[in-house]
mmCIF file of the N, C-alpha and C atoms, coordinates in Angstrom:
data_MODEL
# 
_entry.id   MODEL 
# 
loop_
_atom_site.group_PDB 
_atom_site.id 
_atom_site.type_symbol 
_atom_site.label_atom_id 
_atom_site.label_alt_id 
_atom_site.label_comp_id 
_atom_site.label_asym_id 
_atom_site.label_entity_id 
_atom_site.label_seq_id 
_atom_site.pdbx_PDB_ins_code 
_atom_site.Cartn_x 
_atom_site.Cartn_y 
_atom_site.Cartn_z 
_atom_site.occupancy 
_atom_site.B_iso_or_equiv 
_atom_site.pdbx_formal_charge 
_atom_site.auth_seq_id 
_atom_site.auth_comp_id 
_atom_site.auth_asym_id 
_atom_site.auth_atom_id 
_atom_site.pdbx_PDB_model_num 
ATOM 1   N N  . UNK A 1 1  ? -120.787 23.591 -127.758 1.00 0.00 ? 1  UNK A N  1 
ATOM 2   C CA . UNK A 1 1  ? -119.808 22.759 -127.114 1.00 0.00 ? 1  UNK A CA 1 
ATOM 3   C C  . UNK A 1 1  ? -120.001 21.328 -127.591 1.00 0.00 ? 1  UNK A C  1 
ATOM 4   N N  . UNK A 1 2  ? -118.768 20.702 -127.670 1.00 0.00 ? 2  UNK A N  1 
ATOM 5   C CA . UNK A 1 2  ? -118.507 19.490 -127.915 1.00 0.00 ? 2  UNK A CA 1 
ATOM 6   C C  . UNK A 1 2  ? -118.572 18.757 -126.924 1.00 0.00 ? 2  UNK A C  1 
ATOM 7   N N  . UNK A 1 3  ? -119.675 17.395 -126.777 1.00 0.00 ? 3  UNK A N  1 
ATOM 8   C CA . UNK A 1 3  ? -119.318 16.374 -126.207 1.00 0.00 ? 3  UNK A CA 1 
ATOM 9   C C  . UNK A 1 3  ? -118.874 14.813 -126.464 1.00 0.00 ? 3  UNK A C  1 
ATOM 10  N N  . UNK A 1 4  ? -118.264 14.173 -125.785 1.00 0.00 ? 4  UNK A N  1 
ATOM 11  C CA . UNK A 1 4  ? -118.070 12.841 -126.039 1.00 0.00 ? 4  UNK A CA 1 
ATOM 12  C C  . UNK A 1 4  ? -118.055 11.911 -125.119 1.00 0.00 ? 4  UNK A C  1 
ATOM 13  N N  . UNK A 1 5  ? -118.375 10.365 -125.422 1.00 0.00 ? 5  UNK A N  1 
ATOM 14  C CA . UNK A 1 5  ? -118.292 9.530  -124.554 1.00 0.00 ? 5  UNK A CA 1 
ATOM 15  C C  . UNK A 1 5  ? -117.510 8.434  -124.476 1.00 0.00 ? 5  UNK A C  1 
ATOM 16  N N  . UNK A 1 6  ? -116.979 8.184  -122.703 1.00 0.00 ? 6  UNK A N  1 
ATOM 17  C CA . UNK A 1 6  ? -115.725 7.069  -123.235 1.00 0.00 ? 6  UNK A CA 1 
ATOM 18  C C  . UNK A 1 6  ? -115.935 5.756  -122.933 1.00 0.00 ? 6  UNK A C  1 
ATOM 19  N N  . UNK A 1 7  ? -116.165 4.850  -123.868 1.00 0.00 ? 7  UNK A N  1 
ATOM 20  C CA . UNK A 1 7  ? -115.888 3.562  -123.520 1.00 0.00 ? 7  UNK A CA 1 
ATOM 21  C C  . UNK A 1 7  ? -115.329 2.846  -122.506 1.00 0.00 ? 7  UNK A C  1 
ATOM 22  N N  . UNK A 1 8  ? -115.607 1.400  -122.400 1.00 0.00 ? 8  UNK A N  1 
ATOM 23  C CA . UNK A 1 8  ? -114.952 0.739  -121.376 1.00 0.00 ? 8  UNK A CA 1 
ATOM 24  C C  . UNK A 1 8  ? -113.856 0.557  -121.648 1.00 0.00 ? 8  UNK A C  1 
ATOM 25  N N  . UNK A 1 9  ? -113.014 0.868  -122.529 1.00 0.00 ? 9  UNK A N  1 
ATOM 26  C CA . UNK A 1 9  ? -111.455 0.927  -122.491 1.00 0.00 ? 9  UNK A CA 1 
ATOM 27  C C  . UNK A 1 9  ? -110.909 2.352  -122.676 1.00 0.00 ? 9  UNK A C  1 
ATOM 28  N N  . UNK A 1 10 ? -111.445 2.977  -122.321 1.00 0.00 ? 10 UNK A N  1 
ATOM 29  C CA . UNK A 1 10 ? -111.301 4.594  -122.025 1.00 0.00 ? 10 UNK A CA 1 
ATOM 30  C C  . UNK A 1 10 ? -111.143 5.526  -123.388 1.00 0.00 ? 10 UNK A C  1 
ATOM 31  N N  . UNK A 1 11 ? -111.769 4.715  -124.760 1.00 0.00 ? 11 UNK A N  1 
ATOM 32  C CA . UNK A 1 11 ? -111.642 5.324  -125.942 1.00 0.00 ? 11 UNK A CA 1 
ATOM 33  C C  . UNK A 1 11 ? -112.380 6.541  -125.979 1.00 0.00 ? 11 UNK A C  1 
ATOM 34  N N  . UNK A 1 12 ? -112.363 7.539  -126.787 1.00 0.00 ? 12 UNK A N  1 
ATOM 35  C CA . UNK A 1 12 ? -113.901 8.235  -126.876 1.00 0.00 ? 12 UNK A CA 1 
ATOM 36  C C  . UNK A 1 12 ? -113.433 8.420  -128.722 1.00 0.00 ? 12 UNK A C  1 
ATOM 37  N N  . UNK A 1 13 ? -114.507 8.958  -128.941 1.00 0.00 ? 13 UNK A N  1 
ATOM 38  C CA . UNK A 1 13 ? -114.377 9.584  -130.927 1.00 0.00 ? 13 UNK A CA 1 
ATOM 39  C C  . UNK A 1 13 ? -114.415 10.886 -130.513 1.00 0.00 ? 13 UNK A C  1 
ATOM 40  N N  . UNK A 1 14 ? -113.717 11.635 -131.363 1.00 0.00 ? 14 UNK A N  1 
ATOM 41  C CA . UNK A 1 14 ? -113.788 12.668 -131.326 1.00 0.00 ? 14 UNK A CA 1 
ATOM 42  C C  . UNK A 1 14 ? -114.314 13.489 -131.894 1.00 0.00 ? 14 UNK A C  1 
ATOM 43  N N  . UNK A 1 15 ? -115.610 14.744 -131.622 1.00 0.00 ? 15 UNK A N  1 
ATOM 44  C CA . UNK A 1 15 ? -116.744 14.878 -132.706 1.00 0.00 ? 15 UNK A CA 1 
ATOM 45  C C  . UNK A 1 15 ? -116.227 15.522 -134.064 1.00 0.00 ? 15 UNK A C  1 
ATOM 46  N N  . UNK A 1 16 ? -117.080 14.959 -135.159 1.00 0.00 ? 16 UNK A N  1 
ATOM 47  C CA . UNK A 1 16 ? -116.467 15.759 -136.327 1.00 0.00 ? 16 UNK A CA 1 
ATOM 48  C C  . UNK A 1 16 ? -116.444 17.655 -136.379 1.00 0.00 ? 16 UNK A C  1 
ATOM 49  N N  . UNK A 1 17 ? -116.957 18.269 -135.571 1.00 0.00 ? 17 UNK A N  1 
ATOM 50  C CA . UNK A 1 17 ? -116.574 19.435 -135.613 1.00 0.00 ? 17 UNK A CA 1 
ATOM 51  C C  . UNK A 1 17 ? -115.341 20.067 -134.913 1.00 0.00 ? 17 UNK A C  1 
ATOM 52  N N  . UNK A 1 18 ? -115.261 18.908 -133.678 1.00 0.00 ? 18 UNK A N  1 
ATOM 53  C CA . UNK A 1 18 ? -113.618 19.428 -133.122 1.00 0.00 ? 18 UNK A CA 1 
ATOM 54  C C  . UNK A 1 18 ? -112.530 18.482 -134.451 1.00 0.00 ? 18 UNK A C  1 
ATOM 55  N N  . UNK A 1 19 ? -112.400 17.801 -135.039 1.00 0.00 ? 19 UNK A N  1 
ATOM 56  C CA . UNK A 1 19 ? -111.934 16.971 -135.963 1.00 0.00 ? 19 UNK A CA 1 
ATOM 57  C C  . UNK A 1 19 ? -111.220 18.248 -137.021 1.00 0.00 ? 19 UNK A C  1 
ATOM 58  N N  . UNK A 1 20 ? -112.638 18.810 -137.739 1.00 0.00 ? 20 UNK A N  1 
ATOM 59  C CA . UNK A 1 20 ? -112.305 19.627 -138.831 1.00 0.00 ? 20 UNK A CA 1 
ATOM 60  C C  . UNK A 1 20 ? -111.704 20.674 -138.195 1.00 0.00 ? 20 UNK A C  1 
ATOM 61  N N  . UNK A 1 21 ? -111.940 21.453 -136.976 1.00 0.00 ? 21 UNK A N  1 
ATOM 62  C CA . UNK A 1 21 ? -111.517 22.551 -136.412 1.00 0.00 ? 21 UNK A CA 1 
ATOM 63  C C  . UNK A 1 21 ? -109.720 22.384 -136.716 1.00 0.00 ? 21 UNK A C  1 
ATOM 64  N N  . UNK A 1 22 ? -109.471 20.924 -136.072 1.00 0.00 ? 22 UNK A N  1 
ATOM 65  C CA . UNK A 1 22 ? -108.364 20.774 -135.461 1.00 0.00 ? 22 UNK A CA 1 
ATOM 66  C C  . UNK A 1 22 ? -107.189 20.178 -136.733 1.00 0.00 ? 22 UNK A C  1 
ATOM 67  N N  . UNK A 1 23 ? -108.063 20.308 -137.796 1.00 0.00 ? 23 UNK A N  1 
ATOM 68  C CA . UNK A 1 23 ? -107.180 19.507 -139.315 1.00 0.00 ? 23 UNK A CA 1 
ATOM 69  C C  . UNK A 1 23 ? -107.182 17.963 -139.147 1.00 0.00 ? 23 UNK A C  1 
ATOM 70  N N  . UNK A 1 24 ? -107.909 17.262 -138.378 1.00 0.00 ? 24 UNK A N  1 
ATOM 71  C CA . UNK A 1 24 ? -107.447 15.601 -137.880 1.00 0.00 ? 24 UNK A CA 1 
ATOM 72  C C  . UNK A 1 24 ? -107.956 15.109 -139.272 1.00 0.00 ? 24 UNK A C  1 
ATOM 73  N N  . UNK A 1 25 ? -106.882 13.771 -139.222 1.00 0.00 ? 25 UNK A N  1 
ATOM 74  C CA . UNK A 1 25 ? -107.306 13.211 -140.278 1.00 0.00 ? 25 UNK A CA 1 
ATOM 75  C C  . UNK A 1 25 ? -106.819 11.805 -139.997 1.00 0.00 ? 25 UNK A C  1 
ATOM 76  N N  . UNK A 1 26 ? -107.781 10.544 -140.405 1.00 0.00 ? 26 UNK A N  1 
ATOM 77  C CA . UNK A 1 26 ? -107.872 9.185  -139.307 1.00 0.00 ? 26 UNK A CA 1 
ATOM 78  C C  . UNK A 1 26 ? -105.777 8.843  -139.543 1.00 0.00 ? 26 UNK A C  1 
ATOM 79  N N  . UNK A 1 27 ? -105.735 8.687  -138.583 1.00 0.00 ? 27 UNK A N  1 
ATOM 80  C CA . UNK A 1 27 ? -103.855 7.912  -138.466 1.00 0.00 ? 27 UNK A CA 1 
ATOM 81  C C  . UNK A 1 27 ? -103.465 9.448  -137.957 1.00 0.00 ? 27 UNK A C  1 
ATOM 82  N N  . UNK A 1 28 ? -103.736 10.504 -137.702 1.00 0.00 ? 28 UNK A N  1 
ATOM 83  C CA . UNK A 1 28 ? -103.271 11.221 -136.642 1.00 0.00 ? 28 UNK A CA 1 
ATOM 84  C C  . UNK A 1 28 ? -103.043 11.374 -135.138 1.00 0.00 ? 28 UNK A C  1 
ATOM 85  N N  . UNK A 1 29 ? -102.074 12.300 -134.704 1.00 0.00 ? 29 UNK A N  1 
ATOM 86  C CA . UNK A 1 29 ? -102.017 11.812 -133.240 1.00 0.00 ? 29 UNK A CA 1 
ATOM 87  C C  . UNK A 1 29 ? -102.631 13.253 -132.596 1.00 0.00 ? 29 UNK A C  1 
ATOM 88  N N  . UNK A 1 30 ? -102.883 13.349 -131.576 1.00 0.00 ? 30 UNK A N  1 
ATOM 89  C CA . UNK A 1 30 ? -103.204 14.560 -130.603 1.00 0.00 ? 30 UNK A CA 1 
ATOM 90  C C  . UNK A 1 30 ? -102.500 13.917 -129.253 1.00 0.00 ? 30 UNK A C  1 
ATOM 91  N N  . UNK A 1 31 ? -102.320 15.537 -128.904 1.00 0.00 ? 31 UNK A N  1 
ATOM 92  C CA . UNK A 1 31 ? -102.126 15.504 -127.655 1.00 0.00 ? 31 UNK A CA 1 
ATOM 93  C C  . UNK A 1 31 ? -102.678 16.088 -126.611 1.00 0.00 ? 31 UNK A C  1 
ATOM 94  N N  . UNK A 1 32 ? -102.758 15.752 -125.258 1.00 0.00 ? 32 UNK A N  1 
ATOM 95  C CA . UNK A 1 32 ? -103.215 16.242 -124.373 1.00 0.00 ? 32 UNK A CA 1 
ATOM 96  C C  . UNK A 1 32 ? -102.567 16.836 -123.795 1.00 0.00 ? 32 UNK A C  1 
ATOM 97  N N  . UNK A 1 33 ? -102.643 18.070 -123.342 1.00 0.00 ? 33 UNK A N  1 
ATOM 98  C CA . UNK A 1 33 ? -101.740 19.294 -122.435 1.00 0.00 ? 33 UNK A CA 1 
ATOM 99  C C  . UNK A 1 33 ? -102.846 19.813 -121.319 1.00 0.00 ? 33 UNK A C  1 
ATOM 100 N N  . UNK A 1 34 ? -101.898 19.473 -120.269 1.00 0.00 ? 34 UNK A N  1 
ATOM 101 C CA . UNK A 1 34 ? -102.336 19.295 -118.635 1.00 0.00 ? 34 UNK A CA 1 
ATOM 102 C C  . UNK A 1 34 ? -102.095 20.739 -118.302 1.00 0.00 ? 34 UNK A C  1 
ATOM 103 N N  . UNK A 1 35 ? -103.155 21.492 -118.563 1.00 0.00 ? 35 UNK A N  1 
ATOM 104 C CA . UNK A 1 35 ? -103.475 23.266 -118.114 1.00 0.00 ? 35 UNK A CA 1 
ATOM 105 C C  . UNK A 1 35 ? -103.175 23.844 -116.720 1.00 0.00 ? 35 UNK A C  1 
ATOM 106 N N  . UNK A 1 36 ? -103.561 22.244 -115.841 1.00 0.00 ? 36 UNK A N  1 
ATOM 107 C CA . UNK A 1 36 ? -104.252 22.961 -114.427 1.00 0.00 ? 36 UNK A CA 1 
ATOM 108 C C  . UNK A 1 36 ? -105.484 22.707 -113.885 1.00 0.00 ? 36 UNK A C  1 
ATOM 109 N N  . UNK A 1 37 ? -105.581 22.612 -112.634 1.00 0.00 ? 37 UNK A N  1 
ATOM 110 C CA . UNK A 1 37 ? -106.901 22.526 -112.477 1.00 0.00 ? 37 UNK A CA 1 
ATOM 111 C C  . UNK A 1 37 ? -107.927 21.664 -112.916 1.00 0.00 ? 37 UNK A C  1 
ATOM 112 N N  . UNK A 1 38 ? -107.482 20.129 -113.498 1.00 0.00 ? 38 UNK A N  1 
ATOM 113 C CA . UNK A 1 38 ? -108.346 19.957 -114.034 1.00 0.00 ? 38 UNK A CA 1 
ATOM 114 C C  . UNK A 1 38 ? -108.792 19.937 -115.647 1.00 0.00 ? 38 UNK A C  1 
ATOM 115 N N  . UNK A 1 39 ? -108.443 21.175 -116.140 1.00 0.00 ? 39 UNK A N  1 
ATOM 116 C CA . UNK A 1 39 ? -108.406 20.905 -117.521 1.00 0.00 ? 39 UNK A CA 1 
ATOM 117 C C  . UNK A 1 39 ? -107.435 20.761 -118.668 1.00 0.00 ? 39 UNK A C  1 
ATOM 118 N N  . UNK A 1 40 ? -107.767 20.580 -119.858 1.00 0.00 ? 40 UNK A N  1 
ATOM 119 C CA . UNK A 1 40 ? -106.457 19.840 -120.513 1.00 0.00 ? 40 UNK A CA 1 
ATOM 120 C C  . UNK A 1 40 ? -106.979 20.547 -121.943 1.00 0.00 ? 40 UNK A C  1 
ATOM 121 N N  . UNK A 1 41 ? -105.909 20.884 -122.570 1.00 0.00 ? 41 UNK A N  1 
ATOM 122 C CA . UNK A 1 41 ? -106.322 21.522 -124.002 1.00 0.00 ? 41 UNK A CA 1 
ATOM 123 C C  . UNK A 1 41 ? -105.289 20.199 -124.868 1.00 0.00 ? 41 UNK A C  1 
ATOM 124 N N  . UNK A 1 42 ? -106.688 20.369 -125.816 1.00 0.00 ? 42 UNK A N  1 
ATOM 125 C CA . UNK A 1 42 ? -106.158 19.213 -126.769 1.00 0.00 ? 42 UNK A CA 1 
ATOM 126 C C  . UNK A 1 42 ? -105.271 19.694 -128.415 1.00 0.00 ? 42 UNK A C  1 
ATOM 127 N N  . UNK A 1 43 ? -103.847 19.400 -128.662 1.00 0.00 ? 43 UNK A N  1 
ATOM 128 C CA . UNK A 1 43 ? -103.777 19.917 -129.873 1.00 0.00 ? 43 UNK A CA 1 
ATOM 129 C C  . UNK A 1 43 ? -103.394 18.653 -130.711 1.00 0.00 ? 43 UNK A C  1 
ATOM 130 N N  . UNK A 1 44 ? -103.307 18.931 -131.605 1.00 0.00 ? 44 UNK A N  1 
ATOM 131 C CA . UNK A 1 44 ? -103.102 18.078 -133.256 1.00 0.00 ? 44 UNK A CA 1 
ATOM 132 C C  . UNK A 1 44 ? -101.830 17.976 -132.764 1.00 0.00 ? 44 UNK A C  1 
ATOM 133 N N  . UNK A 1 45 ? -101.174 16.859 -132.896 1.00 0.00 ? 45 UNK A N  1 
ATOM 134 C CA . UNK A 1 45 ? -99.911  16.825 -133.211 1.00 0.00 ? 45 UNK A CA 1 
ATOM 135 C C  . UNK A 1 45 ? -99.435  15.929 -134.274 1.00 0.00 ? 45 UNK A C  1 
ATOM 136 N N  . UNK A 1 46 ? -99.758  16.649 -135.875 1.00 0.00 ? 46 UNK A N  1 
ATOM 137 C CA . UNK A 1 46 ? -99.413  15.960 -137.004 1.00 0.00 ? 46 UNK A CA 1 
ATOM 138 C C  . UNK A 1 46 ? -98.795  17.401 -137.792 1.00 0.00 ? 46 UNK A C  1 
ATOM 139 N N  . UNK A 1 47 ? -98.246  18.045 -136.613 1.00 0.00 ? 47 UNK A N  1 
ATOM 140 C CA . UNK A 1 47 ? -97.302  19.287 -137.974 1.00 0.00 ? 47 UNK A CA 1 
ATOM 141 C C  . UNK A 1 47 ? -95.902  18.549 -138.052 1.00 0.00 ? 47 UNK A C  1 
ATOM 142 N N  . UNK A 1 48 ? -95.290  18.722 -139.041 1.00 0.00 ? 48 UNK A N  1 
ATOM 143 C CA . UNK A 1 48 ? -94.052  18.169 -139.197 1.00 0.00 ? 48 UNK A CA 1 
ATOM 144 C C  . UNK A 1 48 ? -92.826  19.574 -138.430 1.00 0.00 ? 48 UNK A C  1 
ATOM 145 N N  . UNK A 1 49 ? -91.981  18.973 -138.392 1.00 0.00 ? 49 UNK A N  1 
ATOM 146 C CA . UNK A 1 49 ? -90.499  20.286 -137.785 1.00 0.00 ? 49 UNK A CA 1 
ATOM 147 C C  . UNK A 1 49 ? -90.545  21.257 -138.831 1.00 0.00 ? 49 UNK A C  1 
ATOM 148 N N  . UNK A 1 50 ? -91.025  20.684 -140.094 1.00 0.00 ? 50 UNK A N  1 
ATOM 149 C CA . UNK A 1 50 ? -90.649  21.746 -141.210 1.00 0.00 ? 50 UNK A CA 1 
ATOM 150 C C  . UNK A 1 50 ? -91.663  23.059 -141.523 1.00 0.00 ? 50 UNK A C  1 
ATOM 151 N N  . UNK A 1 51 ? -92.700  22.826 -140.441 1.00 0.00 ? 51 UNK A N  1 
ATOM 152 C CA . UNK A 1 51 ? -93.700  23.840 -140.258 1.00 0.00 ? 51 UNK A CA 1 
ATOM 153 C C  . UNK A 1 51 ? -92.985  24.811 -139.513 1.00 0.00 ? 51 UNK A C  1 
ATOM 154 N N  . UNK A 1 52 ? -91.911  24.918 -138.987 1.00 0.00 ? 52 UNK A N  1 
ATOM 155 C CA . UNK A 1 52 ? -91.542  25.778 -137.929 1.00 0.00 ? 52 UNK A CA 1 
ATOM 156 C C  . UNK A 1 52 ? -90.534  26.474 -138.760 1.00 0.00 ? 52 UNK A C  1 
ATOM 157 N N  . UNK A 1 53 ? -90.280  26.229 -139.802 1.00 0.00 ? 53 UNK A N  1 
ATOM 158 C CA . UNK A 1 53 ? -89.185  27.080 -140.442 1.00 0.00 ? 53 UNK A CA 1 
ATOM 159 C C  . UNK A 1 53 ? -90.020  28.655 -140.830 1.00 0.00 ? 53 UNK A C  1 
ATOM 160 N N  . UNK A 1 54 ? -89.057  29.433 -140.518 1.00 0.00 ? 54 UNK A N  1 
ATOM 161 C CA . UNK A 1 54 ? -89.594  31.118 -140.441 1.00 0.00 ? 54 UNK A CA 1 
ATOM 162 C C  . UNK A 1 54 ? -89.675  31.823 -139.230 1.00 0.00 ? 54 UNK A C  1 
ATOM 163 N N  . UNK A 1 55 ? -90.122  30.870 -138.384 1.00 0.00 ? 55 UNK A N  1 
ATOM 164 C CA . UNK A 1 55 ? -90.666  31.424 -136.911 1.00 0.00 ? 55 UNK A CA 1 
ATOM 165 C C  . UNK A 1 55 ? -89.549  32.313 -136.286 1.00 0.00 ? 55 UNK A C  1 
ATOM 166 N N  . UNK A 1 56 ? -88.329  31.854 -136.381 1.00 0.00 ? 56 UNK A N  1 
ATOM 167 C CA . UNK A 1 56 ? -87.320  32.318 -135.672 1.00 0.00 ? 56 UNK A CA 1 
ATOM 168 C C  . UNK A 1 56 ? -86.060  33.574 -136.583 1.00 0.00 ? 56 UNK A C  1 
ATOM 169 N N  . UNK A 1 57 ? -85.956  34.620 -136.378 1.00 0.00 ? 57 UNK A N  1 
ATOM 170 C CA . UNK A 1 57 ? -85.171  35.313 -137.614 1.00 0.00 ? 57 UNK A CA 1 
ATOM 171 C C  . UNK A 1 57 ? -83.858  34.993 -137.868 1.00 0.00 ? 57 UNK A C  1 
ATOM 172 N N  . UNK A 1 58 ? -82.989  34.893 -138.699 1.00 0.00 ? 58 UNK A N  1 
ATOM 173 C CA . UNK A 1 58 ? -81.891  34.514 -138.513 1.00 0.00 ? 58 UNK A CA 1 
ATOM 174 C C  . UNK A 1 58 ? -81.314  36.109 -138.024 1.00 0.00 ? 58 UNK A C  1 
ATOM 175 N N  . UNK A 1 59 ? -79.925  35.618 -137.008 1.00 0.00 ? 59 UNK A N  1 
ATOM 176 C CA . UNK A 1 59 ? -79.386  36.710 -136.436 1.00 0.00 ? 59 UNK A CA 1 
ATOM 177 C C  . UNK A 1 59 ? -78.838  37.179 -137.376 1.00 0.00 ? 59 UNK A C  1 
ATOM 178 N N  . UNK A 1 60 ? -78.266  39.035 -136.550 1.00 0.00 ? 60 UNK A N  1 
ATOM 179 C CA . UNK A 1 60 ? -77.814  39.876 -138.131 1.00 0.00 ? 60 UNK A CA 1 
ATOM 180 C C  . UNK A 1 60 ? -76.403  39.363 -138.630 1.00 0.00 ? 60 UNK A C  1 
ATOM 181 N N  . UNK A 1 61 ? -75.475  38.873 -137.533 1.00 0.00 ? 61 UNK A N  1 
ATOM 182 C CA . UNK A 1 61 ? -74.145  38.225 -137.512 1.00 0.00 ? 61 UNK A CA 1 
ATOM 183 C C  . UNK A 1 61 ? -74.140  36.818 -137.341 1.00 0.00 ? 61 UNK A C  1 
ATOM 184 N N  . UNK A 1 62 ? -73.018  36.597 -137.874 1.00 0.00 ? 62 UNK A N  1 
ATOM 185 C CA . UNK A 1 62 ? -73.523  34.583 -137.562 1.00 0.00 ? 62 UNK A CA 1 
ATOM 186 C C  . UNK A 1 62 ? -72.622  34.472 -136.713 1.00 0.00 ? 62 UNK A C  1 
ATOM 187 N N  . UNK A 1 63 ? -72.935  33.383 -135.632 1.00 0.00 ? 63 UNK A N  1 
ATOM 188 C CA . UNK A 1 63 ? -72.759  32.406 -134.577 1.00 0.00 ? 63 UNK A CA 1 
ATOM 189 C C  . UNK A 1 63 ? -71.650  31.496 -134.810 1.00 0.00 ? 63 UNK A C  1 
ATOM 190 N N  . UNK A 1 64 ? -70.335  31.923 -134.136 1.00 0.00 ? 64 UNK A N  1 
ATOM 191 C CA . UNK A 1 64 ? -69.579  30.632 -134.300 1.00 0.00 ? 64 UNK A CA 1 
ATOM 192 C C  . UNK A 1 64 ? -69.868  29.293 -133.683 1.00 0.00 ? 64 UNK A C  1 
ATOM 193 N N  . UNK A 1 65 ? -69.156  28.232 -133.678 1.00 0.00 ? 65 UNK A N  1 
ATOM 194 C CA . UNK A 1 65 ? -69.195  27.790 -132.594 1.00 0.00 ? 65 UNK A CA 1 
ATOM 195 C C  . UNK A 1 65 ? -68.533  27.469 -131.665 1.00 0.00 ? 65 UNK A C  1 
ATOM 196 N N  . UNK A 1 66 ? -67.766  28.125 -131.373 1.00 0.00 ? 66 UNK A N  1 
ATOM 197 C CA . UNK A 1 66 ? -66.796  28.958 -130.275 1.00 0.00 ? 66 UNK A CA 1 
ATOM 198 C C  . UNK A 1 66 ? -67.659  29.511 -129.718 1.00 0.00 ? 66 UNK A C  1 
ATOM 199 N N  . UNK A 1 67 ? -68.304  30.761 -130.392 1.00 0.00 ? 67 UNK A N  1 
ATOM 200 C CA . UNK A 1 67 ? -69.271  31.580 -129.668 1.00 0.00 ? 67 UNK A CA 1 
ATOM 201 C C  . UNK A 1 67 ? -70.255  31.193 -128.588 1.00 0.00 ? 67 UNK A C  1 
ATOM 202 N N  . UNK A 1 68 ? -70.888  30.041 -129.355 1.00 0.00 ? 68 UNK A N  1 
ATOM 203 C CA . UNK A 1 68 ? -71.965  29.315 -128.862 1.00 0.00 ? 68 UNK A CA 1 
ATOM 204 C C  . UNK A 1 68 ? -71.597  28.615 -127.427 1.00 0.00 ? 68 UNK A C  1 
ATOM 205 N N  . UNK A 1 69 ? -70.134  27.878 -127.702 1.00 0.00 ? 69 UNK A N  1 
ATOM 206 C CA . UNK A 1 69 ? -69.941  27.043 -126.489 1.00 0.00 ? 69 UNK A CA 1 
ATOM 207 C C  . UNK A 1 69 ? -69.184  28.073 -125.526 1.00 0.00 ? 69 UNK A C  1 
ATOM 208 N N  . UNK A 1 70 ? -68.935  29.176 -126.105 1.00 0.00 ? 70 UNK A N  1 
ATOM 209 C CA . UNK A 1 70 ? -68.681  30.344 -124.770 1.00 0.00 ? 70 UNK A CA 1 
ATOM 210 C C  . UNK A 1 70 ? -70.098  30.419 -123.847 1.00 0.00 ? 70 UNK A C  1 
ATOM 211 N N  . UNK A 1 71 ? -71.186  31.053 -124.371 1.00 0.00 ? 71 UNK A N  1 
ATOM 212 C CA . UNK A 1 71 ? -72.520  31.242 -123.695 1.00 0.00 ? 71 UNK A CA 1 
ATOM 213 C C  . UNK A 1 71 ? -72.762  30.433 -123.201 1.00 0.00 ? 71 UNK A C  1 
ATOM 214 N N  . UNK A 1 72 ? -72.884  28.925 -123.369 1.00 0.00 ? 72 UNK A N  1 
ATOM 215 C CA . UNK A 1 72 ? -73.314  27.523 -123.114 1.00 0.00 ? 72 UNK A CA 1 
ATOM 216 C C  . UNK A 1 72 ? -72.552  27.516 -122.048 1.00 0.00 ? 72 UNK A C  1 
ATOM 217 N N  . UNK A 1 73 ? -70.904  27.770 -121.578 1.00 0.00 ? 73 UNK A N  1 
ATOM 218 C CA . UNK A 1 73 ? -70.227  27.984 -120.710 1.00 0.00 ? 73 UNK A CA 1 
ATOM 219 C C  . UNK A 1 73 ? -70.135  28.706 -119.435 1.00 0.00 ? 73 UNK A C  1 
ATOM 220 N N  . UNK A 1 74 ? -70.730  29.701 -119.941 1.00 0.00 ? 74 UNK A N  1 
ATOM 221 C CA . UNK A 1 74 ? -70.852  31.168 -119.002 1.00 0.00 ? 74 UNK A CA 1 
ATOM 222 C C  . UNK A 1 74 ? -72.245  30.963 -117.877 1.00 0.00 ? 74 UNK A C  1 
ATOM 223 N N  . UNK A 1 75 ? -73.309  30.155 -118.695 1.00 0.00 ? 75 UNK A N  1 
ATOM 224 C CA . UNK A 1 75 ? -74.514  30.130 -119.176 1.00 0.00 ? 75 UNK A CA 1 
ATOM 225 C C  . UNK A 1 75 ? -74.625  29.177 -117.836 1.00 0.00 ? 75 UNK A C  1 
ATOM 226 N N  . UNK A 1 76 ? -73.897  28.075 -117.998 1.00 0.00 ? 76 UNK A N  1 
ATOM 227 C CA . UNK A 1 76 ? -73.914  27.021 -116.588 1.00 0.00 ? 76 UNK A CA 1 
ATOM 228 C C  . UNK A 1 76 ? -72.960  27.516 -115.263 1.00 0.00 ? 76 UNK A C  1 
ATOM 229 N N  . UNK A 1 77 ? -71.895  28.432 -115.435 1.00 0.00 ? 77 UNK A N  1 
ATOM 230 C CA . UNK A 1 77 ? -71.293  28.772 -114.553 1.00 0.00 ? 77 UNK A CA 1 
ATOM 231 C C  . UNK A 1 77 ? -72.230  30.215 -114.066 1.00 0.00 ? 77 UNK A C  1 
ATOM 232 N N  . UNK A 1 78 ? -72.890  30.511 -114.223 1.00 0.00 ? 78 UNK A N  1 
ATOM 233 C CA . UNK A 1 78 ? -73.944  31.739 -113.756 1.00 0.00 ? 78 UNK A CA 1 
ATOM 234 C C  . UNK A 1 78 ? -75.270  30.358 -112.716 1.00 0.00 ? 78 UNK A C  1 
ATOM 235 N N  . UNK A 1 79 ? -75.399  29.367 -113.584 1.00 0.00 ? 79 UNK A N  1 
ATOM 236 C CA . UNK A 1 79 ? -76.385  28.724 -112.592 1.00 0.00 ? 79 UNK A CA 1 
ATOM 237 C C  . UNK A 1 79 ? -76.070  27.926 -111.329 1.00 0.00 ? 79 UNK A C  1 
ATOM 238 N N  . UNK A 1 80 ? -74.599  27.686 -111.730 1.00 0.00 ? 80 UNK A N  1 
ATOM 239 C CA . UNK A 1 80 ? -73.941  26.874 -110.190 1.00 0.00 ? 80 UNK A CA 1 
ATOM 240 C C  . UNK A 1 80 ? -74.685  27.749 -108.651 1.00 0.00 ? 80 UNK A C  1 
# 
């Protein structure tokens, strides 16, 4: 386990083994995500949007956008 300590302006360093784990590299940002309870998981946040291309499949038919603002339609009149 990793520890660290925080300064009087609430800095801490972050140890070089959570660093390399996490890809950091100095002028990066992280974030803190509030779990619960108390604890907080820390991630990298230096992926760009263009890391996310693939994740999602494209559908087998394409999407008008008619289509779209039908659902978007239906979509809020189901939550009234």
């Amino acid at each position: 386990m990793s520890t660290a300590t925080i300064t009087s302006k609430g800095q801490i360093t972050i140890p070089v083994a959570v660093r390399n784990i996490l890809g950091l590299q100095p002028g990066d940002r992280i974030e803190f995500v509030d779990t619960g309870n108390g604890q907080f998981h820390i991630l990298a946040a230096t992926k760009s949007v263009t890391a996310l291309k693939g994740l999602i499949r494209k559908p087998i038919k394409p999407v008008s956008i008619d289509d779209m603002n039908a659902a978007i339609a239906r979509q809020g009149a189901a939550n009234k």
